[in-house]
C-alpha positions in Angstrom: -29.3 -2.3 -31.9 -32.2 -4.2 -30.0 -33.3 -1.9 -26.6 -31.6 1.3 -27.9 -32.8 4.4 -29.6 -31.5 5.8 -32.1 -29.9 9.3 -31.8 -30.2 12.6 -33.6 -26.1 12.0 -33.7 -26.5 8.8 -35.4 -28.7 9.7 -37.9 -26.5 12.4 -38.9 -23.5 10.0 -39.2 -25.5 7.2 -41.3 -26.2 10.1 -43.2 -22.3 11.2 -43.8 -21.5 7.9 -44.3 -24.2 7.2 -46.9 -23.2 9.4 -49.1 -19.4 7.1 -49.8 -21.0 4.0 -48.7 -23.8 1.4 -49.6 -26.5 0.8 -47.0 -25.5 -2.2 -45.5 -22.1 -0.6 -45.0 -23.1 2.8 -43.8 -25.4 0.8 -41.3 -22.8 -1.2 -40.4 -20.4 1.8 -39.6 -22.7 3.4 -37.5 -23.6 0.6 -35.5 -27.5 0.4 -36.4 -29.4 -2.5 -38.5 -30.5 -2.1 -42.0 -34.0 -1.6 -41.4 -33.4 1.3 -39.0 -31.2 2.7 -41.6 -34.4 2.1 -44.4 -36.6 4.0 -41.9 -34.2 6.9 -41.7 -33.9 7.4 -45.7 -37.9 7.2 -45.4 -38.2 9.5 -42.7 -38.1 13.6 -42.6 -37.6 14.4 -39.2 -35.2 13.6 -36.5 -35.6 10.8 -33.8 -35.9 13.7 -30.8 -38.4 15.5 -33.4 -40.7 12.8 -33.1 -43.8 12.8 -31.3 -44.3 10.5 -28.4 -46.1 7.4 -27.8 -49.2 8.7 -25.6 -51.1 4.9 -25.5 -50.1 2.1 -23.4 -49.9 -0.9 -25.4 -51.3 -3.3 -22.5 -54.0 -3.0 -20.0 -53.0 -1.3 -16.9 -52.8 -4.4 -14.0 -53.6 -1.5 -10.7 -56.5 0.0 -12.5 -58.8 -1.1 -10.2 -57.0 0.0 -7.1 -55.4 2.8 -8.0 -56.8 6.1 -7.2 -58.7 4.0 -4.5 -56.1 1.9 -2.5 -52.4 2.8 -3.3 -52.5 6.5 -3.6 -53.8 6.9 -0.4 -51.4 4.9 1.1 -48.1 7.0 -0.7 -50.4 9.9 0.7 -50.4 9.1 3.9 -46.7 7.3 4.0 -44.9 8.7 0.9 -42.0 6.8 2.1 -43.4 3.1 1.8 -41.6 0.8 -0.7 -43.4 -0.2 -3.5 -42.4 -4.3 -2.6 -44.2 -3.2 0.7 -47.2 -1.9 -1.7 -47.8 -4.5 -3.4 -47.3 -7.2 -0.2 -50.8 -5.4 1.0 -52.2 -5.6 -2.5 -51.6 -9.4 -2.3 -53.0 -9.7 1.2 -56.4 -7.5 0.5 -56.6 -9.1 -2.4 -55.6 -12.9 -2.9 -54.7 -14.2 -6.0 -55.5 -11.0 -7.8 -52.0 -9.2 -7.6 -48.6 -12.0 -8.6 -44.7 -11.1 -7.5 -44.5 -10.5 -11.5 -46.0 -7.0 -11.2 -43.2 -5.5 -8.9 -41.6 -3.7 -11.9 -44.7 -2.3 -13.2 -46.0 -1.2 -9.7 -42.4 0.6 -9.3 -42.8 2.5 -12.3 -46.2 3.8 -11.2 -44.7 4.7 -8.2 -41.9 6.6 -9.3 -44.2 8.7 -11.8 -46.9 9.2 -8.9 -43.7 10.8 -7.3 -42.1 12.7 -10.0 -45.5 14.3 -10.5 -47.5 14.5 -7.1 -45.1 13.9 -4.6 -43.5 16.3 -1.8 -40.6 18.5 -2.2 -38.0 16.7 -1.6 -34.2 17.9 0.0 -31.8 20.1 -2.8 -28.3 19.7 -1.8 -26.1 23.4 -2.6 -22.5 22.4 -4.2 -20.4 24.6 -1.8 -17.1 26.0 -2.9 -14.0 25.5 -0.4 -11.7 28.4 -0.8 -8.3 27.9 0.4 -7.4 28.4 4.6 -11.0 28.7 5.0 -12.3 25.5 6.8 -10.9 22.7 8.6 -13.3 20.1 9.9 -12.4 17.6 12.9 -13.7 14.5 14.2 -13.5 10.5 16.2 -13.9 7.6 14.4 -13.9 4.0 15.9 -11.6 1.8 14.7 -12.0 -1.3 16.4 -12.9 -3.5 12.8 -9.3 -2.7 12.3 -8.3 -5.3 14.9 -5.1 -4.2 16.2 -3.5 -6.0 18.7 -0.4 -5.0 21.2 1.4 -8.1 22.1 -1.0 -10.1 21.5 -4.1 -8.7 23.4 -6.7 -6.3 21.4 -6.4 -2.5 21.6 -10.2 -0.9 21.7 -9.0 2.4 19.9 -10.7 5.7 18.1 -8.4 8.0 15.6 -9.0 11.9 16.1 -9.0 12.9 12.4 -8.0 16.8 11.4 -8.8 17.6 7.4 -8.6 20.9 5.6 -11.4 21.1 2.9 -9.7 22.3 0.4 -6.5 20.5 -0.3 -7.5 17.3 1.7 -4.4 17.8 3.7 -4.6 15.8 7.3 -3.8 14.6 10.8 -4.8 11.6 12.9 -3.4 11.2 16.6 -4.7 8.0 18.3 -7.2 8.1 21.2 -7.8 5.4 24.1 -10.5 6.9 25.6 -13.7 8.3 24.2 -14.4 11.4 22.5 -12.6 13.7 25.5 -12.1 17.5 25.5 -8.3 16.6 26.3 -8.4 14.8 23.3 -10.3 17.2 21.3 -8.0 19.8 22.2 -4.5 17.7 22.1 -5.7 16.2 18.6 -6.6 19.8 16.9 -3.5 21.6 18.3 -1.3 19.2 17.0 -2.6 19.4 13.6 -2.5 22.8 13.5 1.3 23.5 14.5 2.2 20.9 12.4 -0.1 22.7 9.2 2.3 25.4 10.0 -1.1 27.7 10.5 -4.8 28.2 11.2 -8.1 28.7 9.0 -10.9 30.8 9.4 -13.4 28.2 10.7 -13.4 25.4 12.2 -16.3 22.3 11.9 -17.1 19.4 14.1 -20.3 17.5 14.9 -22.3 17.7 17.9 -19.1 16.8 19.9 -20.2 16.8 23.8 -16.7 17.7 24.4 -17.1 21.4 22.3 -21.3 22.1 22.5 -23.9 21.7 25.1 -26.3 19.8 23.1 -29.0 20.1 26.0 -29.0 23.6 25.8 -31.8 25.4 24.1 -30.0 27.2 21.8 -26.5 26.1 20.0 -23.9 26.8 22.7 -20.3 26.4 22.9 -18.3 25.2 26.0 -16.4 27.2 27.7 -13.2 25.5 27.3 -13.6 24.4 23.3 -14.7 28.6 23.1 -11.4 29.7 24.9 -9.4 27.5 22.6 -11.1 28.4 19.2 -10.5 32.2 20.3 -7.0 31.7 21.4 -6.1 30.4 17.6 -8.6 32.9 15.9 -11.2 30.7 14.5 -14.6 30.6 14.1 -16.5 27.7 15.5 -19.4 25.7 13.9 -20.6 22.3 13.8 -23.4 20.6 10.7 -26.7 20.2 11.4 -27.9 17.1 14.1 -28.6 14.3 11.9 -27.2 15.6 9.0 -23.9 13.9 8.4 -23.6 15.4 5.0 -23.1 18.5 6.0 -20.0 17.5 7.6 -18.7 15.3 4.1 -15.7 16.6 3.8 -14.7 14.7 6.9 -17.3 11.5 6.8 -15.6 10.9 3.7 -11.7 11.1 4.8 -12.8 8.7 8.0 -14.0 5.8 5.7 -10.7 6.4 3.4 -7.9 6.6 6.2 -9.7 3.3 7.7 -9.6 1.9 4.5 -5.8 3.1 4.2 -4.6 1.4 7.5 -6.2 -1.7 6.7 -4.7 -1.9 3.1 -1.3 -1.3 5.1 -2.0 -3.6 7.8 -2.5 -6.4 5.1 0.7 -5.5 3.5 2.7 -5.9 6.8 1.4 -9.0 7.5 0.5 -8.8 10.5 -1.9 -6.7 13.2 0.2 -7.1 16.3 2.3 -4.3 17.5 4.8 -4.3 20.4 3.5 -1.3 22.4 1.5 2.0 21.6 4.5 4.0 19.8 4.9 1.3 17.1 1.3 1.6 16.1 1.1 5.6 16.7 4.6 5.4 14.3 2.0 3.3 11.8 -0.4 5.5 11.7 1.8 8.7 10.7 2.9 6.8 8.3 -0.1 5.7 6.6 -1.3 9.7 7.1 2.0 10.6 5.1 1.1 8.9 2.1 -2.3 10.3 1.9 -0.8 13.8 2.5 1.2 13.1 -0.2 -1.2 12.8 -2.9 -2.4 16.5 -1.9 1.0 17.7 -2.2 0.2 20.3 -4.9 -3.1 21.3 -3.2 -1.6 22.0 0.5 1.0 24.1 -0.8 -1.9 26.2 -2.2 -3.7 25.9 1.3 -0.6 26.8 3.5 -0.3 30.1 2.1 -3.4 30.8 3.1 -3.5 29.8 6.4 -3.8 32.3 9.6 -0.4 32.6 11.9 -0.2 30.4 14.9 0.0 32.1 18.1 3.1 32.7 19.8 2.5 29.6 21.9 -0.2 26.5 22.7 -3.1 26.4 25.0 -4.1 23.9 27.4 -4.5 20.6 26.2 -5.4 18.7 29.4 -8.3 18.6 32.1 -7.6 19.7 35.5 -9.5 18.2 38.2 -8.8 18.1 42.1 -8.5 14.9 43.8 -7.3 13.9 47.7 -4.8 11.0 48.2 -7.3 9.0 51.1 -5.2 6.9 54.0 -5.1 4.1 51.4 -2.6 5.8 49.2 -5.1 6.5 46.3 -7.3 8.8 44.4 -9.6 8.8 41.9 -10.1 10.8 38.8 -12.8 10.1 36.1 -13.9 6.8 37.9 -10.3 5.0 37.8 -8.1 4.3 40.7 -4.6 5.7 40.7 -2.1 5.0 43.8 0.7 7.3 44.7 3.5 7.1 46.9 2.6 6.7 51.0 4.1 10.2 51.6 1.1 12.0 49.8 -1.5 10.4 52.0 -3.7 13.1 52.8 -2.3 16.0 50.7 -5.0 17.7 47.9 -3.7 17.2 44.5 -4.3 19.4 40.9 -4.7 16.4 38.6 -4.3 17.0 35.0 -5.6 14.8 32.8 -3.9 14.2 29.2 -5.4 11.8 26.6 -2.0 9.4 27.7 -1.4 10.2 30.9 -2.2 11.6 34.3 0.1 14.2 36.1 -0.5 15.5 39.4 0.9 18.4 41.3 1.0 20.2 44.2 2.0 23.3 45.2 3.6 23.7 41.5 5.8 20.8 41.7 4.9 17.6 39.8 4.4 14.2 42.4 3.2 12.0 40.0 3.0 10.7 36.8 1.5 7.5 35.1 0.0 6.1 32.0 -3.8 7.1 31.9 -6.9 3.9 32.0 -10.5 4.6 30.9 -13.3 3.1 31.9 -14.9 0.7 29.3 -18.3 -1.3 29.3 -16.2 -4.2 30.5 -14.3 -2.7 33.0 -16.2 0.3 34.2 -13.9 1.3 37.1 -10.5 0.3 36.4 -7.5 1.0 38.6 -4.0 1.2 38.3 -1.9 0.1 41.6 1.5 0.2 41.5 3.1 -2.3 44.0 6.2 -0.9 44.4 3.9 2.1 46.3 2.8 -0.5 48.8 6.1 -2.2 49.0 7.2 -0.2 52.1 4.2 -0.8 54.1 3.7 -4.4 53.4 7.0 -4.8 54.5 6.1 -3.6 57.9 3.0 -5.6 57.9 2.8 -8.5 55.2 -0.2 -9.9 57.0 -2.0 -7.2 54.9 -1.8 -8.5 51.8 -4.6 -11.6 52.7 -7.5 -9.9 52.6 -6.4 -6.4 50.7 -9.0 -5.6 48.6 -6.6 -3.9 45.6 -4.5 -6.9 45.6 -5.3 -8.1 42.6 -4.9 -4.7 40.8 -1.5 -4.7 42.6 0.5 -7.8 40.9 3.4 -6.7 37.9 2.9 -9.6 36.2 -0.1 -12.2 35.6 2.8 -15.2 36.9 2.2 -13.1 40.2 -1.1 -13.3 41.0 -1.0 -17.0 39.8 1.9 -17.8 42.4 -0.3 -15.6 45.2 -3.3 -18.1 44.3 -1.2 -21.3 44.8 1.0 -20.3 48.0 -2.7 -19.2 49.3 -3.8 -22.6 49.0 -0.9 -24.5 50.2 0.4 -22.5 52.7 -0.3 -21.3 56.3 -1.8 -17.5 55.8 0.4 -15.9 57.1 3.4 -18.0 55.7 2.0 -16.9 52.0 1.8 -13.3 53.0 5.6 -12.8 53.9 6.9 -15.1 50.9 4.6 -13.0 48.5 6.0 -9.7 50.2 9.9 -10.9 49.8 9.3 -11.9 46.3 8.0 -8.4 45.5 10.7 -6.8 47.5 13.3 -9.4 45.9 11.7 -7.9 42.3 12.3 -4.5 43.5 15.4 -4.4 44.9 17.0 -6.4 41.8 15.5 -4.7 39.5 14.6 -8.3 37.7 10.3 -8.2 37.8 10.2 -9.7 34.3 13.1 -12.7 34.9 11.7 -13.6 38.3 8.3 -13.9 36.6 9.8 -16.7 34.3 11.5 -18.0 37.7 8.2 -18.0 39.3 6.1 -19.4 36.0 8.5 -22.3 36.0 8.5 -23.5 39.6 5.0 -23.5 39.5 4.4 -25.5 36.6 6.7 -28.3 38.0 4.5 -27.9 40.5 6.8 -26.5 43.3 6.3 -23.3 45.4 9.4 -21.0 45.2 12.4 -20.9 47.1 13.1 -17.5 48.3 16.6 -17.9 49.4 17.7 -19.9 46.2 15.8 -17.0 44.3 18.0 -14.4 46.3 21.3 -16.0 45.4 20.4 -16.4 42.2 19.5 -12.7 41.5 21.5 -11.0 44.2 24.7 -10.0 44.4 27.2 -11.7 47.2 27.2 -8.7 49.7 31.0 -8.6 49.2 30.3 -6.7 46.3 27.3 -4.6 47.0 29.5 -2.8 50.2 32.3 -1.0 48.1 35.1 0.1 49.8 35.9 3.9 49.3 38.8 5.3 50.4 38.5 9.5 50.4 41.9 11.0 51.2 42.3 14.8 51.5 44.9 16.9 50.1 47.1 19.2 52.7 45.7 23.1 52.6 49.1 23.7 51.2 48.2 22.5 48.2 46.0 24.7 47.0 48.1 27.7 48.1 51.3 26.2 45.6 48.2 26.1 43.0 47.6 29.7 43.2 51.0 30.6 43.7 50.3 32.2 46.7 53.6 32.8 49.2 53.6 30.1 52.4 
């Protein structure tokens, strides 16, 4: 056939064939032309036997400028394009060098480096024994577009992969590439593997090597937890993402996994963090499952856990000041009045913030991180304040966490318009009884619609109608308990004890 060459395997066939067949129909059958099969009955040798062509059969269009202009330049820049070449060609010399001779000039090229050029990088096919290495780490997955009620979640997955069977684990993170989550992330993986391998790979992870150290040195916390489980740390090369492949890969394909399952739901928007963290096992369960026969290699040759886990939080101290707040990793946190002033162990997990003191745990709340658009966060919770502003609602005016204080976005839009409308000090007491009304009733989310629709008729809200609605009459709140108390007697008749 036109533009291919015949093989030493074809001419053996035509041959076979030849010998049942005419030459048309041996030709035929092995898918060559009659005059290539007229050359083979004239020829003696094979087509690999044959000598090669050693003329060119047209003038050579970079004869001129050769050895003078272009090797120096892949001398002195090997890694320059031969488009970029030939641009320079055209601007030295006008009119001399058309678009036309690209695909010549990247022939040249490519021979001038197949025979003079540097020594370029071998890569070494490694072999990944069973139990032996298990690589970690964070990928961004913000093109995934996830949404919870309706407002975008900024996300990364921490990603946990044995090398050999393909077997994984992703957790989701919120915050950026933490020790907590680092350590939460790889000790969940591996108590739910069932074991340990012998080494364990990440990247230049700030959270488990001081990159600005001279020579390659681990923390001391990522160090404590590799040598409570018995593995050996490492991490690939700086730059040299192929080195860590075995877990590049896995990154692109459990992205690509989520969004195939994302299109099949039909929809991106979640209801809160569980449903999605509930999604993403179950996108990681059908990939485990088409290394079943693989892990159950693996597992048997995994290391025994320990007899319990490590640490998988950050501990840092932090004082409650005389506002009723503290700070820990640049966000805000309040905490109940009666802690002003005592010196708290915060510990920091990747989802939430616990403090202590004295053993005893104060405090707990969902855990904020900083971002680029909000670079100091802070999390007030007004029913903290709620006592206080009681006592002095004239407060709340020019409070500088008010904003961060409000449950509800209805809120802070009622604060804005009793602000304007009303005497100050008018607006701070019916912003402090709706709060208290929210808190007493337990009904933050119903007053909010309450609130939204009095507001977009255009009224202010009516406390007192807003206090019989959602408030019971006081007839019922006071109970009536009658205690009466048996005779002594009784309990002597009980044990049959003699009066």
């Amino acid at each position: 056939m036109p533009g291919k060459r015949i093989t030493d395997q074809q001419v053996k066939q035509y041959k076979e064939h030849r010998r049942r067949y005419s030459q048309e129909t041996a030709a035929a059958k092995t898918g060559i032309s009659t005059s290539s099969a007229r050359r083979i009955e004239h020829g003696t040798t094979l087509p690999s036997q044959s000598e090669g062509r050693l003329w060119r059969t047209r003038a050579d269009p970079f004869v001129a400028v050769w050895d003078a202009e272009v090797v120096p330049m892949l001398e002195g820049a090997p890694a320059l394009m031969a488009i970029t070449i030939l641009e320079e060609l055209q601007r030295r010399h006008a009119g001399e060098y058309p678009a036309s001779l690209l695909r010549t000039l990247q022939r040249r090229v490519r021979q001038w480096r197949a025979l003079a050029g540097g020594e370029r990088e071998v890569f070494f096919a490694q072999e990944r024994p069973p139990g032996r290495l298990a690589l970690s780490d964070f990928t961004v997955c913000d093109e995934l577009k996830v949404t919870l009620g309706g407002v975008e979640l900024p996300h990364r997955l921490y990603q946990f992969a044995f090398a050999h069977s393909g077997w994984r684990h992703a957790r989701l993170v919120l915050g950026g590439e933490s020790f907590a989550a680092l350590s939460a992330g790889l000790q969940e993986a591996l108590w739910m593997a069932g074991g340990v391998p012998e080494e364990h790979r990440t990247d230049s992870l700030s959270a488990a090597f001081n990159n600005l150290a001279e020579h390659e040195e681990l923390t001391a916390r990522y160090s404590a937890l590799c040598e409570h489980y018995g593995m050996r740390a490492s991490r690939n090369n700086p730059g040299v993402s192929h080195e860590n492949g075995a877990i590049e890969a896995r990154q692109q394909s459990l992205k690509r996994a989520l969004a195939q399952a994302l299109l099949l739901r039909g929809s991106r928007d979640f209801a809160d963090i569980g449903a999605y963290e509930r999604f993403v096992a179950e996108a990681v369960r059908r990939l485990n499952a088409r290394a079943a026969r693989a892990w159950a290699v693996e597992r048997q040759c995994l290391r025994p856990l320990p007899q319990r886990r490590t640490l998988d939080f950050e501990e840092t101290d932090a004082r409650v000041s005389k506002f009723g707040v503290f700070t820990a990793r640049g966000v805000l946190y309040s905490v109940p009045s009666r802690l002003i002033g005592q010196r708290l162990k915060v510990r920091l997990y990747p989802a939430q913030v616990q403090a202590w003191l004295g053993g005893v745990k104060v405090f707990e709340c969902e855990r904020l991180y900083a971002s680029s658009t909000n670079r100091h966060p802070r999390r007030i919770d007004w029913r903290h304040m709620l006592p206080t502003l009681r006592r002095k609602p004239g407060a709340l005016a020019r409070w500088a966490l008010r904003d961060a204080m409000f449950p509800r976005s209805e809120y802070a839009r009622c604060w804005r318009e009793m602000a304007d409308r009303l005497p100050e000090r008018q607006a701070c007491r019916l912003m402090v009884d709706l709060l208290d009304l929210a808190e007493r009733a337990g009904v933050t989310a119903e007053l909010a619609v309450q609130l939204q629709a009095a507001l977009d008729a255009g009224e202010l809200p009516d406390i007192a109608a807003l206090r019989e609605r959602f408030l019971p009459p006081r007839a019922l709140q006071m109970l009536q308990v009658s205690v009466v108390l048996p005779e002594a007697a009784v309990y002597d008749r009980l044990l049959g004890v003699a009066a």
